[in-house]
C-alpha positions as a printed Julia matrix, in Angstrom:
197×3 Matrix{Float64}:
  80.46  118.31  167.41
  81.15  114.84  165.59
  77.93  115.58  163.41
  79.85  118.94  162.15
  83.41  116.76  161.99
  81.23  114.3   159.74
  79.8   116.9   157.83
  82.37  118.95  157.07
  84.57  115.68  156.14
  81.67  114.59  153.24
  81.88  118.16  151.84
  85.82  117.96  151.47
  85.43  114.25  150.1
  82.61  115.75  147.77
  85.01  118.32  146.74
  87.99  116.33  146.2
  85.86  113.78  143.99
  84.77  116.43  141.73
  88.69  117.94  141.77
  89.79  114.44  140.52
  86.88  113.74  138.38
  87.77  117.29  136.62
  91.59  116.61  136.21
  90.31  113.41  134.74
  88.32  115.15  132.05
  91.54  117.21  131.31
  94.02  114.92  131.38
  91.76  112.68  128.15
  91.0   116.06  126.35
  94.15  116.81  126.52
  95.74  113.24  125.42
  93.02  113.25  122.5
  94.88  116.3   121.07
  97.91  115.43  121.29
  96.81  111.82  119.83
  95.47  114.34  116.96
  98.21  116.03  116.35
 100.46  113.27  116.0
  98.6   111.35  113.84
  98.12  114.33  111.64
 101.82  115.19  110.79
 103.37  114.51  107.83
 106.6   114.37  106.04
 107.27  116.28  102.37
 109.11  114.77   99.51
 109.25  115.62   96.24
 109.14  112.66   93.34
 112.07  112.52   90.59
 109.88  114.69   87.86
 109.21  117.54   90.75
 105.73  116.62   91.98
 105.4   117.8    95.79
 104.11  115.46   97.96
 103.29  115.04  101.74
 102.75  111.44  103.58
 102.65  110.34  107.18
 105.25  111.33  108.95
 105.58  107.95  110.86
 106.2   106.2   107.75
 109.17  104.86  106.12
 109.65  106.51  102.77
 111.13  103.42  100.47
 114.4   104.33   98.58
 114.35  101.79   96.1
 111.6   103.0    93.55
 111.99  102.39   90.27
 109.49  103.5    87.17
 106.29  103.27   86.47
 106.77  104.16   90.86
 107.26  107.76   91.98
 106.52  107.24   95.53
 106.51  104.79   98.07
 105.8   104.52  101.65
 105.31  101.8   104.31
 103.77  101.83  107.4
 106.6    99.12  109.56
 104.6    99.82  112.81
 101.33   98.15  111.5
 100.87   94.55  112.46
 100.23   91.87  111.37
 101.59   93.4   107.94
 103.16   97.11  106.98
 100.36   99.3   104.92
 101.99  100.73  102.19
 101.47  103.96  100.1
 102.05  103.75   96.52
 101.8   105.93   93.23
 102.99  105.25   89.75
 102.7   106.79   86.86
 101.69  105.35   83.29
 101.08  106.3    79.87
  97.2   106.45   79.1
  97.18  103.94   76.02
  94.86  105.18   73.19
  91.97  102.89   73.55
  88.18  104.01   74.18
  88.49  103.61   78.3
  92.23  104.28   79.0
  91.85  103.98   83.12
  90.2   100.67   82.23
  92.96   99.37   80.33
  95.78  100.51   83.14
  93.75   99.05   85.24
  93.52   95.77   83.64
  97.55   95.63   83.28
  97.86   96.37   87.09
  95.63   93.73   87.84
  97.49   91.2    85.51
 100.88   91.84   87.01
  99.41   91.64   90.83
  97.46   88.0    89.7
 100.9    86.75   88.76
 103.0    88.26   92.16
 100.74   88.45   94.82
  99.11   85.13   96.72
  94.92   84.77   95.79
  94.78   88.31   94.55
  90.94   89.25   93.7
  89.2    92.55   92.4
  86.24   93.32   94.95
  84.52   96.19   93.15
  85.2    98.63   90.11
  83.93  101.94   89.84
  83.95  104.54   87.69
  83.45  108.13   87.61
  83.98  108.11   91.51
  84.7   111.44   93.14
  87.37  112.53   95.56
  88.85  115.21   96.44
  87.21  117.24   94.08
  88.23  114.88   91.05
  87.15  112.06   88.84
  88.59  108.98   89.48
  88.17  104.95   88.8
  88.38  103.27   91.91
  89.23   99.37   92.25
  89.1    97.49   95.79
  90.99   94.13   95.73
  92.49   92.12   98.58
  94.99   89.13   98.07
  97.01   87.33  101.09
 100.13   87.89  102.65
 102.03   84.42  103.74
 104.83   85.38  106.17
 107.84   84.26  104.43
 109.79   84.03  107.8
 110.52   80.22  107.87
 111.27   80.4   111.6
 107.9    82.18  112.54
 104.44   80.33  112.81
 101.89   82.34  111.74
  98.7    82.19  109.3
  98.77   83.86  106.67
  97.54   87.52  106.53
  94.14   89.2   104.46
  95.58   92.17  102.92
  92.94   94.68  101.37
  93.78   97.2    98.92
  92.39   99.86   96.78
  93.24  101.78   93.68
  92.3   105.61   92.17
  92.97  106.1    89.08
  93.36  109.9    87.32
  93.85  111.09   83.84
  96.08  113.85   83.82
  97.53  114.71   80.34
  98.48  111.68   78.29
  99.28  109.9    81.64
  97.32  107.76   84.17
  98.39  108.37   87.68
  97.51  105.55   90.03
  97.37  105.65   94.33
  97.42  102.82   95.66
  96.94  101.67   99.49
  97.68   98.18  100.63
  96.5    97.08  104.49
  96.11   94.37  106.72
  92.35   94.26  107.06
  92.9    95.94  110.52
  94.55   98.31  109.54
  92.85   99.54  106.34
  90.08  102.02  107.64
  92.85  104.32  109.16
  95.39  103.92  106.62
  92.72  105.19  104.22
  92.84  108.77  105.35
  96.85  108.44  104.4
  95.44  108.05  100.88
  93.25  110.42  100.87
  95.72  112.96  101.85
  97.98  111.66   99.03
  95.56  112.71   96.36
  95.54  116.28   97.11
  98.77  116.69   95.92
  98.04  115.19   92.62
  98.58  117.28   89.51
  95.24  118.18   87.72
């Protein structure tokens, strides 16, 4: 009689461990996809000269652009520093490598405004999205310029694509705290799509 009592008892603990072990299962599928889903919305806006974009929906969409800068967002809940979302557009100079020469100019106004700032790598002819692009990494540091707060200064990495479209270069650029860059890159990514060809 207590052998059946025991018996019976491991078969209902057996059964209640695989119950829990299921709901377990469930309940991180399910979290996953809605973990998906939210990172996956996004927000439309359309840029002063009618190009219709879309950007992370958790991001703060900057009022305050002003030309060569359709679009700007920022990304307040990163830490240690916002990643921002950026494209601009400029007039392709007539010179023999146009992108190259935009490029140059952007990387002569960030030397002069932005803390150690150093091109990593420049490529050409890179593809994304289906299109041609240059493509500059750089990274330059971020001093918190809080005088009450403490803190080292932050290692900001960056990278730029550049397209031809028409007579005009249009340039996306991403800006991270190295922690944050690899998932603020699928932000740009996104961003291109919506580029005019």
């Amino acid at each position: 009689m207590v052998a059946d009592i025991r018996s019976r008892a491991q078969r209902h603990d057996r059964w209640i461990s695989w119950l829990m072990l299921g709901i377990v299962l469930v309940a991180l599928v399910l979290g996953w996809v809605v973990k998906s889903a939210a990172e996956s919305r996004s927000s439309p806006f359309t840029t002063p000269d009618g190009l219709s974009l879309r950007y992370p929906a958790g991001w703060i969409l900057s009022k305050n652009v002003q030309s060569p800068t359709l679009f700007q967002a920022d990304d307040s809940l990163a830490l240690p520093f916002r990643s921002s979302l950026l494209l601009q557009r400029h007039p392709l100079p007539a010179v023999d490598n146009p992108l190259g020469a935009v490029q140059q100019n952007l990387a002569l106004d960030r030397s002069r405004s932005w803390t150690a700032f150093r091109i990593l790598t420049t490529q050409d002819n890179v593809s994304i999205q289906g299109r041609t692009a240059l493509h500059v990494t750089f990274a330059y540091v971020e001093p918190n310029r809080n005088p009450f707060l403490e803190t080292v200064p932050v290692v900001m990495h960056g990278e730029d694509y550049l397209f031809a479209v028409g007579s005009d270069a249009y340039v996306v650029t991403l800006t991270a705290a190295e922690p944050n860059f690899a998932q603020a890159q699928k932000a740009l990514r996104d961003l291109i799509r919506y580029l005019p060809r």
